[in-house]
C-alpha positions as CSV (number, residue, x, y, z in Angstrom):
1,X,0.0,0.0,0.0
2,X,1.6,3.6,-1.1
3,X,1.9,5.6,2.6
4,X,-0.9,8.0,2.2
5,X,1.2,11.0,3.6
6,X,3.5,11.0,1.1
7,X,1.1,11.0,-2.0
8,X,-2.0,13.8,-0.7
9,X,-0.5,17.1,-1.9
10,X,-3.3,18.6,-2.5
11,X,-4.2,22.4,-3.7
12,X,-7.2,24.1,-1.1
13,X,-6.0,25.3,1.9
14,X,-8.1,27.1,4.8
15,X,-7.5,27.6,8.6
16,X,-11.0,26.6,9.4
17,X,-11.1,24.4,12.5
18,X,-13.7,22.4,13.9
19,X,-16.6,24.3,16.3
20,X,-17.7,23.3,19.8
21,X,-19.7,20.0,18.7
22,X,-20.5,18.8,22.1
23,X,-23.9,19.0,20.8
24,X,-23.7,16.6,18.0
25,X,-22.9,13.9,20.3
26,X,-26.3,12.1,21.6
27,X,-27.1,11.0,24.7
28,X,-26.8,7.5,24.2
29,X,-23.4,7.6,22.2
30,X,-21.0,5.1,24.2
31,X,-17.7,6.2,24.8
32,X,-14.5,4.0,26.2
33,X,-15.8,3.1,29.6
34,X,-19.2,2.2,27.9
35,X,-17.4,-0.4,25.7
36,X,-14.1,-1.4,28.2
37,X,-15.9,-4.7,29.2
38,X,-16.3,-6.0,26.0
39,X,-18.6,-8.6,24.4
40,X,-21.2,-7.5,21.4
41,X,-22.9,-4.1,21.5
42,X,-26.5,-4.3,20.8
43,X,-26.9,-1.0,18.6
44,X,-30.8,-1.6,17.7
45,X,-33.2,-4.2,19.1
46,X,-35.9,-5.7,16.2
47,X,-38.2,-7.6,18.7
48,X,-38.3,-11.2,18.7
49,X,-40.8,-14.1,20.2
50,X,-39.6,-13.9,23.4
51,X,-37.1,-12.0,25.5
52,X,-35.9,-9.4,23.5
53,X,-38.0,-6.9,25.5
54,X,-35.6,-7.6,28.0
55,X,-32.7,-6.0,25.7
56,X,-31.8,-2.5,24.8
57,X,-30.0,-0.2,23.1
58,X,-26.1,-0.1,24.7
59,X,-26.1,-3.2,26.5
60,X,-23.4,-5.4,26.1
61,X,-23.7,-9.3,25.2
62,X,-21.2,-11.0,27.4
63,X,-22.5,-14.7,26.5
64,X,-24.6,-16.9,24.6
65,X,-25.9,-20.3,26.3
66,X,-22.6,-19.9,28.8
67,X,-20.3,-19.5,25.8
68,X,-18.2,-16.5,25.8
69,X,-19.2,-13.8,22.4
70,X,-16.9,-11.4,21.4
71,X,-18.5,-10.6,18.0
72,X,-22.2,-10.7,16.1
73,X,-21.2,-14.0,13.9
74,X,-20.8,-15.8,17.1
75,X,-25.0,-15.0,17.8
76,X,-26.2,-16.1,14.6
77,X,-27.8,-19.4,16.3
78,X,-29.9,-16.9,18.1
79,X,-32.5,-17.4,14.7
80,X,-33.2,-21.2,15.0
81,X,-36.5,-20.6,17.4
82,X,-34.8,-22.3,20.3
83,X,-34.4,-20.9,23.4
84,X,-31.0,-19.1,24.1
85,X,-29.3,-18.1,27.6
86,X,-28.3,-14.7,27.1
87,X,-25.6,-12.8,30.0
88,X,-25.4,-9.0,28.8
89,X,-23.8,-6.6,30.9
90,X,-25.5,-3.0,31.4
91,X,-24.2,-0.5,33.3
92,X,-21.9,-3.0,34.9
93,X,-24.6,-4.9,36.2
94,X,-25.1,-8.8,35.0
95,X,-28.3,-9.6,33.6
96,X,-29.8,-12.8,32.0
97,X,-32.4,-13.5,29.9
98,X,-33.8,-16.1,27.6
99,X,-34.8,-15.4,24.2
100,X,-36.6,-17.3,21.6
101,X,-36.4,-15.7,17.8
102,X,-36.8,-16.5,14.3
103,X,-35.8,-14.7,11.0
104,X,-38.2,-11.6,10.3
105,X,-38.9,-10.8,6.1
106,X,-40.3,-7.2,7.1
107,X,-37.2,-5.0,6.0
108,X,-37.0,-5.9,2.6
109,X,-34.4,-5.6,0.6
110,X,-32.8,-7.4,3.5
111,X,-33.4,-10.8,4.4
112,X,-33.3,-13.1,7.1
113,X,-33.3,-10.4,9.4
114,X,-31.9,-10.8,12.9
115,X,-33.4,-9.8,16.5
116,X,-30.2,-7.1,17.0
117,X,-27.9,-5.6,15.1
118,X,-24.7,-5.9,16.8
119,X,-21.2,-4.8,16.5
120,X,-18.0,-5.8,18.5
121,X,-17.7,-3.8,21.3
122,X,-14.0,-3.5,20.9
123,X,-14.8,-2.7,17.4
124,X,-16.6,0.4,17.9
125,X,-14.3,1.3,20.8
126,X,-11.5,2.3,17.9
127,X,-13.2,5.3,17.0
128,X,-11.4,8.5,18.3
129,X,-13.8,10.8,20.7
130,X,-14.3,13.6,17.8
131,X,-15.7,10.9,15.4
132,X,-18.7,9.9,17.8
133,X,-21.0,12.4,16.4
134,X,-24.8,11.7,16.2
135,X,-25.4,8.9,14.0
136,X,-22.0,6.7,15.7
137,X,-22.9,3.1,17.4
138,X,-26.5,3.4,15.0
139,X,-27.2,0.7,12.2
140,X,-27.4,2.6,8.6
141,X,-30.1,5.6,9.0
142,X,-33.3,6.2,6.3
143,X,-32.5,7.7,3.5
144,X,-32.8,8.3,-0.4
145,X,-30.2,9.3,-2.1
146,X,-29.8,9.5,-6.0
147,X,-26.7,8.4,-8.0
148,X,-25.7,11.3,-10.6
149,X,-24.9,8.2,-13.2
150,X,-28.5,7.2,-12.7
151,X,-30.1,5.1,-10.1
152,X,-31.4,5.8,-6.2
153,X,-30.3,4.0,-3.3
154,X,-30.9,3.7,0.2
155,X,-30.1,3.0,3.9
156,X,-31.4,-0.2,4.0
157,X,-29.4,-1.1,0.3
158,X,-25.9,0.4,2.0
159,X,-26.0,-2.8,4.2
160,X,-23.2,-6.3,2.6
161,X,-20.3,-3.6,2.0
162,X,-18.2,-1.0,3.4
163,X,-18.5,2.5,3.0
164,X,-16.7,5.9,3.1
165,X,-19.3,8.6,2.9
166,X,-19.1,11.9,2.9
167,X,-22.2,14.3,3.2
168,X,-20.7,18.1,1.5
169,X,-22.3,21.0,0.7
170,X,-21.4,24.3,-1.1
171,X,-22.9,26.8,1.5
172,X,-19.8,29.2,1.1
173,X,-16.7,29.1,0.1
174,X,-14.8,27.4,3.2
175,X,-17.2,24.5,3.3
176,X,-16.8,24.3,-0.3
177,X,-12.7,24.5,0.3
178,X,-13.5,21.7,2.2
179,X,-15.4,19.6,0.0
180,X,-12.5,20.4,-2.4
181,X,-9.8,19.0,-0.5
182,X,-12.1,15.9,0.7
183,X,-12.9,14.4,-3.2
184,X,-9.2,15.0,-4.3
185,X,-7.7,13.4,-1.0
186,X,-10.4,10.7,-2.0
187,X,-9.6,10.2,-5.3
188,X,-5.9,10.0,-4.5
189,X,-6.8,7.3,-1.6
190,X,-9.8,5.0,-3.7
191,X,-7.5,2.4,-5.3
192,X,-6.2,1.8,-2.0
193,X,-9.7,1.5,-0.1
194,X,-11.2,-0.5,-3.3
195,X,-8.3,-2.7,-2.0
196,X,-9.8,-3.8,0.9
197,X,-13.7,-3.2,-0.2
198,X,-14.6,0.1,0.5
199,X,-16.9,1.8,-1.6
200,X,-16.6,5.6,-2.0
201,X,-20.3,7.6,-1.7
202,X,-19.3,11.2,-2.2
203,X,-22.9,12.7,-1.6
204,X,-24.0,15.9,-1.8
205,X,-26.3,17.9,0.2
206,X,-27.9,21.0,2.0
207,X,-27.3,21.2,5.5
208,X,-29.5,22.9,7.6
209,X,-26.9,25.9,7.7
210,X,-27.1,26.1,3.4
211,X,-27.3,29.4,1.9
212,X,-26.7,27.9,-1.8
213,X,-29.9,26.0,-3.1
214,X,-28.4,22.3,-4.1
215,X,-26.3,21.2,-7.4
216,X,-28.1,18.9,-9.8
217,X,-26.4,16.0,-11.6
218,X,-25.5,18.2,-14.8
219,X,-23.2,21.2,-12.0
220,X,-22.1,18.4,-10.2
221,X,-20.3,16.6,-13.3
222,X,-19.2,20.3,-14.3
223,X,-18.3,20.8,-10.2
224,X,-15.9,17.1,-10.2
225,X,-14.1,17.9,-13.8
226,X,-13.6,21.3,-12.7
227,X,-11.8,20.2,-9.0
228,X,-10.4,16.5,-10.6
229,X,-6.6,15.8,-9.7
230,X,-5.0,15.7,-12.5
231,X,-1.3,13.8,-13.2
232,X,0.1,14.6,-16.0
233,X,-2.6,15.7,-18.5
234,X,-4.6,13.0,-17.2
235,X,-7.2,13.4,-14.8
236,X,-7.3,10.4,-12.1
237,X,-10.8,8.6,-12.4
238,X,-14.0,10.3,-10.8
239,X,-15.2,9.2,-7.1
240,X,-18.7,8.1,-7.3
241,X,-21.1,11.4,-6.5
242,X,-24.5,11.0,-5.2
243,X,-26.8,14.1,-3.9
244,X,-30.2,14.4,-2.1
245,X,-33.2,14.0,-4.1
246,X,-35.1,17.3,-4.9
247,X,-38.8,17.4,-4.0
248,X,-40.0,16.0,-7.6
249,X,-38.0,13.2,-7.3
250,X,-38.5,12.6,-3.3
251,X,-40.5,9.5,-2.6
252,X,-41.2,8.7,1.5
253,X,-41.5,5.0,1.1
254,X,-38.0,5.0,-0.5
255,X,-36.3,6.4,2.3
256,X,-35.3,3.2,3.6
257,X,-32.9,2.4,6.6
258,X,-32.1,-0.2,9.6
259,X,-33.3,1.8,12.0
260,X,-36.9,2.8,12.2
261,X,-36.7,6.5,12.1
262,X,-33.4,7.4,12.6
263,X,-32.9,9.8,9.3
264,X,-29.0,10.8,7.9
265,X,-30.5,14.2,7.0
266,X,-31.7,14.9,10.6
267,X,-28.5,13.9,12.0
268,X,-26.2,16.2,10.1
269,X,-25.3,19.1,11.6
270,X,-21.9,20.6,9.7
271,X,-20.0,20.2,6.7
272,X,-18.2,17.8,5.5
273,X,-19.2,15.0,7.3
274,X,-17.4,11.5,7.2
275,X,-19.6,8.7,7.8
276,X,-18.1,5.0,7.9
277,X,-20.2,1.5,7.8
278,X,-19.0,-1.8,8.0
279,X,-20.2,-4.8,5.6
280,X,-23.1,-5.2,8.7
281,X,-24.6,-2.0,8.3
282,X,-23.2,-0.5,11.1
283,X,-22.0,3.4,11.6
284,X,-18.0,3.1,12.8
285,X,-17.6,6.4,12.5
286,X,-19.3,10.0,12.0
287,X,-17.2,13.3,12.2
288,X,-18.7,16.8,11.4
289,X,-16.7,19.2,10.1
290,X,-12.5,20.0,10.5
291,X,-10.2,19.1,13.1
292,X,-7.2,20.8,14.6
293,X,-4.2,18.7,13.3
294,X,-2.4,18.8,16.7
295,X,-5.5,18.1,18.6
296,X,-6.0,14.4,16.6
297,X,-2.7,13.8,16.8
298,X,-2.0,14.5,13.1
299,X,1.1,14.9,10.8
300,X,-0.4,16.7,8.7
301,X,-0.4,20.0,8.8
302,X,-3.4,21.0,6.0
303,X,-7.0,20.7,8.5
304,X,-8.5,19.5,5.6
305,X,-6.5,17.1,4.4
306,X,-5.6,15.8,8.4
307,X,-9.0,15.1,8.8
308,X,-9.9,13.1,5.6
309,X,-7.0,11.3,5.7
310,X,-7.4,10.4,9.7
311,X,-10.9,8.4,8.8
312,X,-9.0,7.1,5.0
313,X,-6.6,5.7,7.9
314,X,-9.2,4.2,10.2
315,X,-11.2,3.0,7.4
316,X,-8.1,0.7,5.8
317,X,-6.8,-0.3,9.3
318,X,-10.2,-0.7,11.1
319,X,-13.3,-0.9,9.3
């Protein structure tokens, strides 16, 4: 693999750092001492025949009919409509329960669909503090989005593969310098992340801060040829660009996800924001905005480029 550092030069520079984001954090968003015991994470909680009522959000699956679980292949067998010992930790206290489930059909495109979704707990505990933002620790929110080459997609569709997201908007120039940096850094970095099955969603969007109205497909094109690296004469290949749907286009019932109502567009709160799934659906990673190199421990000394390449990094090594 080509060291990253050494091949993002890149051409948009601004001295935009990160805001206060306290706020973006939610409540319920587990931090270190949250995960430190280990076991499986239950991030959403489906219902089942029996039990799961028992089971919520955050707590931690230490065991499955006495046998130790570390990660959410080792709770398949929960689907056979047996009964199933389960030992969960939450908030340090031991608790059992038995639970009886079978596959549910009711989320299509998705089949077979278990009780939870669950993630490692040590998994999720990789994540630095600054990219546990809103939609962190959740399964893959509702949402529509429309491919500029044609086709719509959504939450529920995002789930069998890995993905690097980034929600950008155009608002003014600096988040625009932003988005800039983030595609070129991107493009640079997608051979590498292709590598190890990481698809690239480069989507754009209007945050609730917006002053521009959105791109459609045709400024977008012109928007990515006009920014594209170039090497030579040549211009490296185009990162796949989604955006929002407009209101014509905009159909409820397509805005799909894991969770019940737990929208992406709700949960955005600055630009650019990095969002990172693994092949299970689940949300590794959310950032908001650009970080102070020496606060992330960066070598980089470009924001823009420290802060894309921080989650290209965790994505390659972690996800």
């Amino acid at each position: 693999m080509r060291p990253l550092r050494l091949i993002l030069a890149l051409c948009f520079h601004t001295a935009l750092f990160a805001c206060d984001k306290a706020s973006l954090t939610s409540l319920d968003t587990p931090m270190h001492d949250d995960l430190a015991p280990g076991g499986v994470y239950v991030v959403y909680n489906h219902g089942c025949i029996a039990g799961c009522d028992r089971v919520r959000k955050g707590d931690l699956i230490q065991t499955l009919d006495g046998t130790p679980v570390t990660t959410p292949g080792e709770l398949e067998g929960l689907t056979d409509g047996q009964p199933h010992a389960l030992e969960f930790l939450r908030g340090g206290t031991h608790q059992t329960v038995t639970i009886q489930a079978k596959p549910k059909s009711n989320m299509p495109p998705l089949r077979n669909v278990p009780p939870f979704w669950l993630v490692s707990a040590k998994a999720l505990d990789q994540a630095p503090v600054w990219a546990r933002r809103r939609m962190f620790a959740h399964a893959s929110p509702s949402l529509m989005l429309v491919d500029i080459e044609g086709g719509i997609i959504d939450g529920r569709q995002l789930y069998g593969t890995k993905r690097f997201m980034v929600y950008w908007d155009w608002g003014d120039r600096v988040e625009e310098a932003a988005a800039v940096d983030f595609m070129q850094v991107l493009q640079k970095a997608q051979s590498d992340l292709a590598a190890r099955g990481i698809a690239i969603m480069f989507v754009h969007a209007s945050f609730p801060t917006s002053r521009k109205a959105p791109m459609n497909d045709s400024d977008l094109r012109a928007w990515q040829r006009r920014w594209t690296v170039r090497e030579g004469d040549q211009p490296l290949a185009p990162i796949p660009f989604y955006r929002f749907p407009n209101a014509t286009e905009f159909n409820q019932a397509r805005e799909l996800g894991m969770e019940n109502a737990f929208t992406a567009f709700e949960n955005l709160g600055q630009s650019p924001a990095i969002v990172l799934l693994d092949e299970r659906g689940i949300v590794r990673w959310h950032s908001e905005g650009i970080e102070d190199p020496a606060a992330i421990g960066s070598a980089v000394a470009d924001p823009e480029q420290a802060t894309i390449i921080a989650a290209i990094e965790f994505a390659l090594s972690q996800l």
